[in-house]
C-alpha positions, 0 to 999 in steps of 0.5 A, a space after each residue: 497797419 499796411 495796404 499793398 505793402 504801405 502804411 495808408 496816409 490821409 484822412 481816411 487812414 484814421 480806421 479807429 476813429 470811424 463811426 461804428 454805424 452797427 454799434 450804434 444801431 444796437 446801442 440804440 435797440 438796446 435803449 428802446 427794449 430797457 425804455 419798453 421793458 419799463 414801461 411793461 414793468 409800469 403797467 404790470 407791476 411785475 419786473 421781468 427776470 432778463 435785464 438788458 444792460 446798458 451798452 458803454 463804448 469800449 476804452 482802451 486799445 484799438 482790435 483793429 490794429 495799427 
């Protein structure tokens, strides 16, 4: 990766090590609608037919680049 011609250098050259603040937020909505959705499934007794899966970081080559 370059910026204005050069490759950036420093702590914050590090891009693909950053906390995902968005990533996190969804991880986190997504655990509280399976938290609710069981707890719905407790109290009616009937499972609903949408499932909401479980997020998991993604492995392997970085999409940012560099």
């Amino acid at each position: 990766m370059r910026v204005d011609g050069r490759r950036p250098e420093g702590p914050d050259a590090d891009w693909i090590h950053l906390p995902d603040p968005v990533a996190d937020a969804i991880r986190g909505l997504s655990e509280r609608l399976g938290a609710i959705e069981r707890r719905l499934e407790a109290i009616d007794g009937e499972r609903s037919e949408a499932v909401v899966r479980q997020l998991r970081r993604k492995q392997g080559p970085s999409t940012a680049g560099g």
